[in-house]
OpenMM code with the backbone's topology and positions (N, CA, C; nanometers):
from openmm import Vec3, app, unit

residues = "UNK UNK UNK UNK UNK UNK UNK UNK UNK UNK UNK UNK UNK UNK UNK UNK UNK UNK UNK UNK UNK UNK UNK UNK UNK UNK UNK UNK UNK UNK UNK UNK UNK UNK UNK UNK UNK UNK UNK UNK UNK UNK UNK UNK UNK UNK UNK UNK UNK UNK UNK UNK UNK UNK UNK UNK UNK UNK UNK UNK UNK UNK UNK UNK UNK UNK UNK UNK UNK UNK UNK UNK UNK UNK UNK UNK UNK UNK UNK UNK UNK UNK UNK UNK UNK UNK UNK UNK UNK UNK UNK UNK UNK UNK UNK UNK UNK UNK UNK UNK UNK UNK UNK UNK UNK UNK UNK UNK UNK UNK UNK UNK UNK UNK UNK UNK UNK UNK UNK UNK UNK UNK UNK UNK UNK UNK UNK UNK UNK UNK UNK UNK UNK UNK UNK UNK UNK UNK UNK UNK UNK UNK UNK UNK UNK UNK UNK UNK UNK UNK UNK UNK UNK UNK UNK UNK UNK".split()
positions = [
    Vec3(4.2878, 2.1264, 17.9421),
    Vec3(4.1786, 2.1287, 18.0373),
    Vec3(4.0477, 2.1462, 17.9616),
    Vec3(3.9487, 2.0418, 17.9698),
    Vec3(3.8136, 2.0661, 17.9258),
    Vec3(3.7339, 2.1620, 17.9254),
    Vec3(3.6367, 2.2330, 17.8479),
    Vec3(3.5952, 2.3673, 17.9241),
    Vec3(3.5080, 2.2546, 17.9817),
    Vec3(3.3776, 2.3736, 18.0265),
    Vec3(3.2584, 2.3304, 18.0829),
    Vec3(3.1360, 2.3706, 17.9672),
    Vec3(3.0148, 2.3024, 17.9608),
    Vec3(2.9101, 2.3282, 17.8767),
    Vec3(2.8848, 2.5069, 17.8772),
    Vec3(2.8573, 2.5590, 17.9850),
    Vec3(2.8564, 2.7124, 17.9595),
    Vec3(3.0033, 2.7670, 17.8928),
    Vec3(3.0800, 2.7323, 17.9039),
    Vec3(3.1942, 2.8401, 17.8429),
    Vec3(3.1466, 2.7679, 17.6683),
    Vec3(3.1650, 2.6550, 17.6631),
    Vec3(3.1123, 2.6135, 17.5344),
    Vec3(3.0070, 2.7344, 17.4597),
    Vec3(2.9298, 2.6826, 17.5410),
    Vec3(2.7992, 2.7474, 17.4739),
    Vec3(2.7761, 2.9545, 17.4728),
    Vec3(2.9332, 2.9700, 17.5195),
    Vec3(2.9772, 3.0777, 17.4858),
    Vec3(3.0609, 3.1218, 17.3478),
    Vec3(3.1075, 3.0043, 17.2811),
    Vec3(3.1400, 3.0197, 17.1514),
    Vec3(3.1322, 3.0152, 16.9946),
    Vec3(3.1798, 3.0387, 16.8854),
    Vec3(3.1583, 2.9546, 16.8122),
    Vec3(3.2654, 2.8735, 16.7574),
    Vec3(3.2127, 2.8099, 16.6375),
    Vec3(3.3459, 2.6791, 16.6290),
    Vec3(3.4185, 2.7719, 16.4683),
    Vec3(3.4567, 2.8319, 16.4638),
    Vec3(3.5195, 2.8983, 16.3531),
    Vec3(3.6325, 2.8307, 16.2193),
    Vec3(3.6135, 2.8474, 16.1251),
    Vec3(3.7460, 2.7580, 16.0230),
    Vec3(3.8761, 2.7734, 16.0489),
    Vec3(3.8597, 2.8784, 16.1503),
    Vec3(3.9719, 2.9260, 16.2168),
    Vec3(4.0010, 2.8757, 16.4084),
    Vec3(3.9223, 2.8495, 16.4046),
    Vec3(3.9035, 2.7642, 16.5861),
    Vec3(3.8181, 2.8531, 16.6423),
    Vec3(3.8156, 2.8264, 16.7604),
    Vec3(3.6486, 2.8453, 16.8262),
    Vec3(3.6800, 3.0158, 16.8583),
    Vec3(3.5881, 3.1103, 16.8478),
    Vec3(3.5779, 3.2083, 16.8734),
    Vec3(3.4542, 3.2603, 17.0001),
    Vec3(3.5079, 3.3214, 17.0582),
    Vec3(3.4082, 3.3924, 17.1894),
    Vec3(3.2696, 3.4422, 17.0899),
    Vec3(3.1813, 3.4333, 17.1356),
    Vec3(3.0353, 3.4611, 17.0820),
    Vec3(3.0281, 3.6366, 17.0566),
    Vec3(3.0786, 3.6970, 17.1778),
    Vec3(3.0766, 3.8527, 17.1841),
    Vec3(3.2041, 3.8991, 17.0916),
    Vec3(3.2724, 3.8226, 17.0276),
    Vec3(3.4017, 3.8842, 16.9370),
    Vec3(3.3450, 3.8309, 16.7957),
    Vec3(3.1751, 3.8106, 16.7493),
    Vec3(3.1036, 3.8227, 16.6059),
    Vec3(3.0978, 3.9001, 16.5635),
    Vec3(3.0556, 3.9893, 16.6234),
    Vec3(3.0382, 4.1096, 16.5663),
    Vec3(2.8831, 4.0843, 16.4800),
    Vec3(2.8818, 4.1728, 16.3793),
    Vec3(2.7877, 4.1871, 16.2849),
    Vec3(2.7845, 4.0166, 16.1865),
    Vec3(2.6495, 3.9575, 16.1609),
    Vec3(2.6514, 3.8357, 16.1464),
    Vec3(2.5885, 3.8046, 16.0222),
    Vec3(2.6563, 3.8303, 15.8909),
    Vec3(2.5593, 3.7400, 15.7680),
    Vec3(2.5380, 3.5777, 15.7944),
    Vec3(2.4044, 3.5635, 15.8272),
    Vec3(2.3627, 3.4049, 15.8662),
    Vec3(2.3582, 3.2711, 15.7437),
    Vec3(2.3719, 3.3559, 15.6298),
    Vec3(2.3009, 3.2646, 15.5255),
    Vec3(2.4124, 3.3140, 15.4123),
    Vec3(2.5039, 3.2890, 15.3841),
    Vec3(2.5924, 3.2925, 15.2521),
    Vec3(2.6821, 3.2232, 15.1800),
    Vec3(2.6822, 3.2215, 15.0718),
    Vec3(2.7686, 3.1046, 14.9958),
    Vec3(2.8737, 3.2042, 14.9308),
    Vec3(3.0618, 3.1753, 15.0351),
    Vec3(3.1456, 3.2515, 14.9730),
    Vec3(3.2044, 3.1893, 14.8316),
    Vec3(3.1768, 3.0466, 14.8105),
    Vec3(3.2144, 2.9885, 14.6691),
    Vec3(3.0980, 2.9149, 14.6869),
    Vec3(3.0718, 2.8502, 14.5379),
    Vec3(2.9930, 2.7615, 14.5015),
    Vec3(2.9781, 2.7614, 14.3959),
    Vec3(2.9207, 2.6645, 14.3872),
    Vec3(2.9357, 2.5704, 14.2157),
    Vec3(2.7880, 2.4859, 14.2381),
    Vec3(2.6773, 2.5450, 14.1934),
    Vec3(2.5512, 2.5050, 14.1918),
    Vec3(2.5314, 2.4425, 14.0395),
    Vec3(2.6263, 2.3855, 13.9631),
    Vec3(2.6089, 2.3950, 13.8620),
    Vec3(2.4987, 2.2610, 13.8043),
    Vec3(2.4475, 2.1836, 13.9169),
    Vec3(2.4103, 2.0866, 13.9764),
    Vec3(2.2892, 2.1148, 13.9312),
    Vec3(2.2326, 2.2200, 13.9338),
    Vec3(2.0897, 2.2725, 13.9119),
    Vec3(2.0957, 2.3442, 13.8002),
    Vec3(2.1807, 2.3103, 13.6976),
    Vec3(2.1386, 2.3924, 13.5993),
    Vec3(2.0672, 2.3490, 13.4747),
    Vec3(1.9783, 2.3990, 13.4532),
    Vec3(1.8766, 2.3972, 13.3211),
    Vec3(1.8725, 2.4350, 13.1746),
    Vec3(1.9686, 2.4386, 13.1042),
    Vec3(2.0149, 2.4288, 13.0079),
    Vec3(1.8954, 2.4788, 12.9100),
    Vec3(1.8153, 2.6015, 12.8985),
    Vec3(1.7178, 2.6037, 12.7524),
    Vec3(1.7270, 2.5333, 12.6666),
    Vec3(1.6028, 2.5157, 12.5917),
    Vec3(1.6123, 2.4234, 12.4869),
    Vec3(1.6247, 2.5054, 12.3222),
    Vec3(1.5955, 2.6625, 12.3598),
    Vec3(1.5744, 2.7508, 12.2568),
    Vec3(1.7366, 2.7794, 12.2399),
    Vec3(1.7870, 2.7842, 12.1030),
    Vec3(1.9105, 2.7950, 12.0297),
    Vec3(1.9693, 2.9526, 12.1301),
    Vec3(1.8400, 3.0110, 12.0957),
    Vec3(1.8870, 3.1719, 12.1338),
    Vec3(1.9187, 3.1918, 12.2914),
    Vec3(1.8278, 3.1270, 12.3832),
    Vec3(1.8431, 3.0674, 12.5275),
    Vec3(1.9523, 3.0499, 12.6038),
    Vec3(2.0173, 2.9160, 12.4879),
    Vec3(2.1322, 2.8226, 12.5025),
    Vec3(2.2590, 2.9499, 12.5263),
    Vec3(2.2548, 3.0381, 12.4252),
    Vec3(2.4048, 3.1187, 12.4548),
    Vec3(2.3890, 3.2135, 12.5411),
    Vec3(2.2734, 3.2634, 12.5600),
    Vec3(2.2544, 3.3245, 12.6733),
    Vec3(2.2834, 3.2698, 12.8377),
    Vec3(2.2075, 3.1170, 12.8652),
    Vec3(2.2833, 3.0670, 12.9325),
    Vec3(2.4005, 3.0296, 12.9728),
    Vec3(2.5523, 3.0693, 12.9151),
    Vec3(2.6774, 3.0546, 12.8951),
    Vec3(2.6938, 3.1731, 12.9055),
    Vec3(2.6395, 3.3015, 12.9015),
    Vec3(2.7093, 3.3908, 12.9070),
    Vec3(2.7530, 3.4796, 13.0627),
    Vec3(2.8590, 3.5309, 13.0712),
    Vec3(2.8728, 3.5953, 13.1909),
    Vec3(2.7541, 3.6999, 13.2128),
    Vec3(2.6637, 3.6819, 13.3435),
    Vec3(2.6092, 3.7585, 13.4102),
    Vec3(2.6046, 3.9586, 13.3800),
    Vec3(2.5477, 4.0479, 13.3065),
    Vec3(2.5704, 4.1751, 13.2525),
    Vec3(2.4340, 4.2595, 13.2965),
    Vec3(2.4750, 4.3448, 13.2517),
    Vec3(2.3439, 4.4454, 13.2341),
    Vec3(2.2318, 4.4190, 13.1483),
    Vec3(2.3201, 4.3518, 13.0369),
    Vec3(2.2167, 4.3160, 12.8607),
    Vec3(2.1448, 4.2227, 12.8934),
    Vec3(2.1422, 4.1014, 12.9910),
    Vec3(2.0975, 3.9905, 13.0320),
    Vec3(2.0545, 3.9787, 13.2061),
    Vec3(2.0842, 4.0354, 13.2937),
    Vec3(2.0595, 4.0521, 13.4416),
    Vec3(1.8689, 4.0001, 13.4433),
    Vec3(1.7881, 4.0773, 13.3390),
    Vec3(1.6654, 4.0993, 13.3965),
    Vec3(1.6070, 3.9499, 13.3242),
    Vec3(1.6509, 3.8686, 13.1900),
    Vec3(1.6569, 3.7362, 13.2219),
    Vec3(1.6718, 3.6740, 13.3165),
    Vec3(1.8098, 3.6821, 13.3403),
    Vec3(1.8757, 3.5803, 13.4226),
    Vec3(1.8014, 3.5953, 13.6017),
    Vec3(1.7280, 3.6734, 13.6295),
    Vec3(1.6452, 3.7300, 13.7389),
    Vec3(1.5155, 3.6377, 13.7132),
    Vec3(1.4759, 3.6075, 13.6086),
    Vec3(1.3637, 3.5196, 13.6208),
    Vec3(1.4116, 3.3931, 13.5798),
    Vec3(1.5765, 3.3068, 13.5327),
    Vec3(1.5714, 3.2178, 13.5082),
    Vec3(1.7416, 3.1929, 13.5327),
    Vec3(1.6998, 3.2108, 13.7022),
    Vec3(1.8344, 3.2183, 13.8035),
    Vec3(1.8665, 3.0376, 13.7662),
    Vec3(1.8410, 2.9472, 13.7684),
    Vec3(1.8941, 2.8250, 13.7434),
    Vec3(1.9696, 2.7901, 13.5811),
    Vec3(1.9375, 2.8754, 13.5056),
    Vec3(1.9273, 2.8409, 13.3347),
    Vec3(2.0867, 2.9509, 13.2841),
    Vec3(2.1614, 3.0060, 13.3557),
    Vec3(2.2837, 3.0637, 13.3308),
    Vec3(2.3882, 3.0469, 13.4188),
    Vec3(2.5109, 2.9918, 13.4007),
    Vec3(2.6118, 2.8889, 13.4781),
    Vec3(2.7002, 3.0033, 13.5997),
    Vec3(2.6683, 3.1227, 13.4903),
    Vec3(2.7917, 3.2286, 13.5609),
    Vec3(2.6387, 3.2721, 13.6754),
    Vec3(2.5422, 3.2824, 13.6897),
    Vec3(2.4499, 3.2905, 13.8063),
    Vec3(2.4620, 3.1846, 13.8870),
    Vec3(2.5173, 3.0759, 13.8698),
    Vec3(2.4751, 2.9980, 14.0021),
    Vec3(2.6680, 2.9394, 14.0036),
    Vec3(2.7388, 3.0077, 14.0043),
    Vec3(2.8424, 2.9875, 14.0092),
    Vec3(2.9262, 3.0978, 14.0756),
    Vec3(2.9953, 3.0699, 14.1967),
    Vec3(3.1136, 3.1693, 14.2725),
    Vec3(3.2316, 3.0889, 14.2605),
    Vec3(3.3103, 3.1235, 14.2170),
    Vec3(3.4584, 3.0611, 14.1776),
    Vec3(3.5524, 3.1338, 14.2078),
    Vec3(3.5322, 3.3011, 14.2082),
    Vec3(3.6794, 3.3675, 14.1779),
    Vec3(3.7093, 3.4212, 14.3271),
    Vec3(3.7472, 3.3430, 14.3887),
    Vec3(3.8697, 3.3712, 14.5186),
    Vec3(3.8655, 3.5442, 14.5690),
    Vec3(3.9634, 3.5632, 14.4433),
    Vec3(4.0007, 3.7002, 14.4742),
    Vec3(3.8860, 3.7946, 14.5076),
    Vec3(3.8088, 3.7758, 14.4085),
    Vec3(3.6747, 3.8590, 14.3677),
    Vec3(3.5942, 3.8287, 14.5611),
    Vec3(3.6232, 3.7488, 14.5777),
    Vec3(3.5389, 3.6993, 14.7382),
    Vec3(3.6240, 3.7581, 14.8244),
    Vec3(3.7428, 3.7427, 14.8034),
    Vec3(3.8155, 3.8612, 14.9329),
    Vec3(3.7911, 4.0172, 14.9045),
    Vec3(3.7649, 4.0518, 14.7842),
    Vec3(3.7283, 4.2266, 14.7803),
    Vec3(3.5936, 4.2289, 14.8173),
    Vec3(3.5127, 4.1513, 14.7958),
    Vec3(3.3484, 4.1679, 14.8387),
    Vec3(3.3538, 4.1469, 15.0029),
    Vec3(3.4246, 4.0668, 15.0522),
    Vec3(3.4180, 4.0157, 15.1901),
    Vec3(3.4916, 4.1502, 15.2240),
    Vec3(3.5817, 4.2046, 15.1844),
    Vec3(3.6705, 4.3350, 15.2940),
    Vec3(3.5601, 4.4115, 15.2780),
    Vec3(3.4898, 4.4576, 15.1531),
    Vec3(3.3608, 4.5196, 15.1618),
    Vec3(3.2467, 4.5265, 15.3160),
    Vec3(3.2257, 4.4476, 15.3102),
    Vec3(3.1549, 4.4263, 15.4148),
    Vec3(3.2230, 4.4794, 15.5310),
    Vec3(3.3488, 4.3937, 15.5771),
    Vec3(3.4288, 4.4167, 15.6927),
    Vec3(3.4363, 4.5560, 15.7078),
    Vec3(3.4563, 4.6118, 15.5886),
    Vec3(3.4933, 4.7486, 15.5963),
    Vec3(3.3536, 4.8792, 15.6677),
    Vec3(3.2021, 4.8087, 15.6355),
    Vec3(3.0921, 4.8586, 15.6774),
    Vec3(3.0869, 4.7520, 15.8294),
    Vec3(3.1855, 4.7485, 15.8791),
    Vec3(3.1577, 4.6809, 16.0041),
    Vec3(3.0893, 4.5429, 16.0339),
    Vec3(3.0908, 4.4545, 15.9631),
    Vec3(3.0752, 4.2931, 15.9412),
    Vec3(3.1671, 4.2466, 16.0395),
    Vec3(3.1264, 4.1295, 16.1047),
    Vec3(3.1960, 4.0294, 16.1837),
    Vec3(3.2723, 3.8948, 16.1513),
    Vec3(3.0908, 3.8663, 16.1561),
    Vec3(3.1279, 3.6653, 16.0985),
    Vec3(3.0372, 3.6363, 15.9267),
    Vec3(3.0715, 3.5695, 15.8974),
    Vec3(3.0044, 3.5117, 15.7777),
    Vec3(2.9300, 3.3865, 15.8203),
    Vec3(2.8300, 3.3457, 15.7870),
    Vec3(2.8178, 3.1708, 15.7956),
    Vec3(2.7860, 3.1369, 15.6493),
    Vec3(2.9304, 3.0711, 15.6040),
    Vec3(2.8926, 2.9678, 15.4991),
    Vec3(2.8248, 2.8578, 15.5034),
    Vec3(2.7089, 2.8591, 15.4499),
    Vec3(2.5914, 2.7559, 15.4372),
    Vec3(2.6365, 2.6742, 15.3167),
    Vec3(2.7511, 2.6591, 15.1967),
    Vec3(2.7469, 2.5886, 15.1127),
    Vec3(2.7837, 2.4468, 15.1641),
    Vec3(2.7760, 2.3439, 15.1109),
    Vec3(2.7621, 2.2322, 15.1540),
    Vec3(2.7914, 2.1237, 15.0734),
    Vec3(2.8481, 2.0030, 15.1040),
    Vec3(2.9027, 1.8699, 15.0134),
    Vec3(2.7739, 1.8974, 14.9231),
    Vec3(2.8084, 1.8587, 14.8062),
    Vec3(2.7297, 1.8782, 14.6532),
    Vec3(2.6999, 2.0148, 14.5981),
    Vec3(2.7643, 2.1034, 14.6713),
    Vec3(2.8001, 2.2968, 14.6058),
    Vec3(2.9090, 2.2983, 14.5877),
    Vec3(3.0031, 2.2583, 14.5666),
    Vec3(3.1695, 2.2860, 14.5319),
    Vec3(3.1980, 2.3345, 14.6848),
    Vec3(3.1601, 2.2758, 14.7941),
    Vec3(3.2236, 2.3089, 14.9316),
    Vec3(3.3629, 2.3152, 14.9654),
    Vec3(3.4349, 2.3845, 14.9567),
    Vec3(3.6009, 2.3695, 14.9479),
    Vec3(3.6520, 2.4744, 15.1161),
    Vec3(3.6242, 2.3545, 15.1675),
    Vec3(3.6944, 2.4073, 15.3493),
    Vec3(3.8040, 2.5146, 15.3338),
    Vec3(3.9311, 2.4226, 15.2501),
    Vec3(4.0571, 2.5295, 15.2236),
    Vec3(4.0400, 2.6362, 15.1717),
    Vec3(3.9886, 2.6360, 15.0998),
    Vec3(4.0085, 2.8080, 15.0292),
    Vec3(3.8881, 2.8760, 15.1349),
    Vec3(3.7578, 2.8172, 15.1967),
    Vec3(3.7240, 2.8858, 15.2851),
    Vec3(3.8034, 2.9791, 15.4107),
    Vec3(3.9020, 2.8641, 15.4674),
    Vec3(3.9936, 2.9055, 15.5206),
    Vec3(4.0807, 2.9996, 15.5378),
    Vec3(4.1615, 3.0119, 15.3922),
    Vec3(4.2345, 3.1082, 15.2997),
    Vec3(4.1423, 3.2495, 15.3317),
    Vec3(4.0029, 3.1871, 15.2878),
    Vec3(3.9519, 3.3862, 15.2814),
    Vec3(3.9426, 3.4252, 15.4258),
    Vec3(3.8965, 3.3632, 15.5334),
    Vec3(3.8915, 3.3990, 15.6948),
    Vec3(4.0217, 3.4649, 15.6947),
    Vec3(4.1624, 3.3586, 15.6645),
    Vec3(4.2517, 3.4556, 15.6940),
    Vec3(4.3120, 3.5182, 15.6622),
    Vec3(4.3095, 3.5545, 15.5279),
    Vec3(4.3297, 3.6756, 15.4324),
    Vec3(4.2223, 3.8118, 15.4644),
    Vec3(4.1187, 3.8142, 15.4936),
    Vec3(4.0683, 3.9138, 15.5019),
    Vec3(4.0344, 3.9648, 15.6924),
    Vec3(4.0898, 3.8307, 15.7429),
    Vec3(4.0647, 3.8997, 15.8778),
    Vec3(3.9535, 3.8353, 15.9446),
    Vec3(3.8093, 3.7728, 15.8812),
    Vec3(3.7082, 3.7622, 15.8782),
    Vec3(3.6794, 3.6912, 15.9418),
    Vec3(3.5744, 3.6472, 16.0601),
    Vec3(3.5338, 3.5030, 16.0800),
    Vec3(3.4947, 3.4213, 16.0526),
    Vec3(3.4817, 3.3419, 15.9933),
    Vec3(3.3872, 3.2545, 15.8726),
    Vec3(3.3243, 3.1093, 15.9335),
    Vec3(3.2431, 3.1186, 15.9718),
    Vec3(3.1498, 3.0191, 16.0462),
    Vec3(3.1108, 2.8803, 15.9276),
    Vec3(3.1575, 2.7383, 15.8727),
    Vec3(3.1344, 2.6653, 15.7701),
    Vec3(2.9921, 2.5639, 15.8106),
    Vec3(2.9523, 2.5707, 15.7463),
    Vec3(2.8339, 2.4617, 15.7434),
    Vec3(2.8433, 2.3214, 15.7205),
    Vec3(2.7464, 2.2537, 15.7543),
    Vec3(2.8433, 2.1471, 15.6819),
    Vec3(2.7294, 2.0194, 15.5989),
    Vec3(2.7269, 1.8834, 15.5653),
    Vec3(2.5749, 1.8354, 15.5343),
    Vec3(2.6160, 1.8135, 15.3942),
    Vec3(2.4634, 1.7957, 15.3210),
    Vec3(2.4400, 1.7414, 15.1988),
    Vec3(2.3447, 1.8242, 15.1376),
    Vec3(2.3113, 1.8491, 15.0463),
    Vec3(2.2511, 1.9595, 14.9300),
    Vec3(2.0959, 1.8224, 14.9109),
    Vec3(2.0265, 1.8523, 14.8011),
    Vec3(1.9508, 1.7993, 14.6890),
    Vec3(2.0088, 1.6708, 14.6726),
    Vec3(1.9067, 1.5567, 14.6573),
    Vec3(1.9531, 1.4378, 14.5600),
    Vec3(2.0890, 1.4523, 14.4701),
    Vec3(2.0347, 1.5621, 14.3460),
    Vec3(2.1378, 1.5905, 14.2230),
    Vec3(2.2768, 1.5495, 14.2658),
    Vec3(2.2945, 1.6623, 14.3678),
    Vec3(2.4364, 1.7177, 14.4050),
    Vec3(2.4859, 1.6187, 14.5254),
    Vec3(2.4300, 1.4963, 14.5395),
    Vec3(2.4622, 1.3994, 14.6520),
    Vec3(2.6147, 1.2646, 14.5562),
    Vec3(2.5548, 1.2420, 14.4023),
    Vec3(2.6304, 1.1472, 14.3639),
    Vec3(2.5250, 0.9934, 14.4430),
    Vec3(2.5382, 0.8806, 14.3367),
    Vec3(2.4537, 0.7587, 14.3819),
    Vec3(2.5072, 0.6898, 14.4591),
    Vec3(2.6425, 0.7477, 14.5527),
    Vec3(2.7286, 0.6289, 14.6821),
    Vec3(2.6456, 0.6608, 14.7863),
    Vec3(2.5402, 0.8226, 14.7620),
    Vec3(2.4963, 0.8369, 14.8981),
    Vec3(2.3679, 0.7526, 14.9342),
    Vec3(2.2717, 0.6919, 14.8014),
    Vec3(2.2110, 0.6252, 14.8511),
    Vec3(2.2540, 0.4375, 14.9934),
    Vec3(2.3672, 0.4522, 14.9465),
    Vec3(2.3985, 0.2967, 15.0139),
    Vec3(2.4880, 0.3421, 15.1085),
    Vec3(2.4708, 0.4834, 15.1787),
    Vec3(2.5311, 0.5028, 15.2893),
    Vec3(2.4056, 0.4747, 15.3932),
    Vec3(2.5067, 0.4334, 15.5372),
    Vec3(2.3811, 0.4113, 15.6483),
    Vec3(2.3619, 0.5721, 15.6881),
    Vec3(2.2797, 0.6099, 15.7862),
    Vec3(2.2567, 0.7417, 15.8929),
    Vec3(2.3844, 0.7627, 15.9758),
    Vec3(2.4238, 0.6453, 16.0082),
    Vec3(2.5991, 0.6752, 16.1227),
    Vec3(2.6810, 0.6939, 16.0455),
    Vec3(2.7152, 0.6265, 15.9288),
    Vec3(2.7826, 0.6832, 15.8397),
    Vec3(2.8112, 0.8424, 15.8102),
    Vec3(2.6642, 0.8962, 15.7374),
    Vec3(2.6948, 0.9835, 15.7640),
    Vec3(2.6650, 1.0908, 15.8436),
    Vec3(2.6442, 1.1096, 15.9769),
    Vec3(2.6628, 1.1265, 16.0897),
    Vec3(2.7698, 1.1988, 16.1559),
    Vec3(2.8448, 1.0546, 16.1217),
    Vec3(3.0131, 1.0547, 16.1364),
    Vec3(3.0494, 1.1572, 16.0435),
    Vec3(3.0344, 1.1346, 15.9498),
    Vec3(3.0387, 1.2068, 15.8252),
    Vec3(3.0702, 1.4083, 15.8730),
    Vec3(2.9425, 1.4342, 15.9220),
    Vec3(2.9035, 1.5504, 15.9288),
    Vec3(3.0541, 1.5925, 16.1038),
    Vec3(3.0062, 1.4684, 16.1548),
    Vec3(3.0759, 1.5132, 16.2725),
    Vec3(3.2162, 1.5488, 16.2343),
    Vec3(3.2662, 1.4730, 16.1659),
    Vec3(3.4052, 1.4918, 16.1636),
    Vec3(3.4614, 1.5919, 16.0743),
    Vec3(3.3428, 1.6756, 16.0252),
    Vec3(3.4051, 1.7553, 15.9150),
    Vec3(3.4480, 1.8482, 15.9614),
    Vec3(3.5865, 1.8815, 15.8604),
    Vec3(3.6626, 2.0253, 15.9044),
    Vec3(3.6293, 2.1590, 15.9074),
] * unit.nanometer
topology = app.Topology()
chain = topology.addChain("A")
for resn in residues:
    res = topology.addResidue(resn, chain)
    for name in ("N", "CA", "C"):
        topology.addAtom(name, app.Element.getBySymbol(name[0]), res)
């Protein structure tokens, strides 16, 4: 049975299926639980720079990498799964609801393992969906039409 536009517009559409609006709870609007921005990265040209940029994210390097958030791989990079389900129960645990993942085709957007963390940790996880920057598009997207991708967006999981 179809709903009707108001019961609709009583929900959201979850990675997990549609959820009642009043069962969000507490709402991070803007977060990337993986991603791979590596799309934007700037590589120094200074020898000393260069290994700094490669290096994992620390204390010895933080107040760099704070002014040259594009130029170190482990800063614009979320990869480790696990590490996203202990930060995400974090939250849950201070009373968090939903997440909305804003990462998007050309960030390492990976629906499934989005999935995985909603239901491993309990969480609601709201996915975004779309295209990033030129960079992170690849050159098939120039010779796509607007319905294309359209369709594109509509049909995503």
């Amino acid at each position: 049975m179809a709903k009707n536009k108001q019961e609709l517009g009583r929900q959201a559409q979850t990675v997990l299926g549609r959820v009642s609006a009043d069962a969000l709870g507490i709402t991070l609007p803007h977060e990337h639980l993986l991603l791979d921005a590596s799309v934007c990265f700037v590589e120094p040209p200074e020898a000393d720079l260069r290994k700094i940029a490669h290096e994992p994210v620390s204390l010895e390097n933080v107040s760099w990498v704070l002014y040259h958030q594009y130029n170190n791989l482990d800063n614009i990079r979320l990869l480790d799964e696990e590490l996203i389900i202990k930060e995400v129960m974090l939250y849950k645990k201070e009373g968090g609801g939903t997440i909305v993942d804003v990462t998007n085709t050309g960030l390492g957007r990976d629906p499934l393992a989005i999935a995985r963390i909603s239901r491993t940790t309990g969480m609601h996880v709201i996915m975004g969906s779309g295209y990033y920057v030129g960079e992170s598009q690849g050159s098939e997207m120039d010779r796509k039409r607007e319905e294309e991708i359209a369709a594109e967006i509509t049909a995503d999981i």
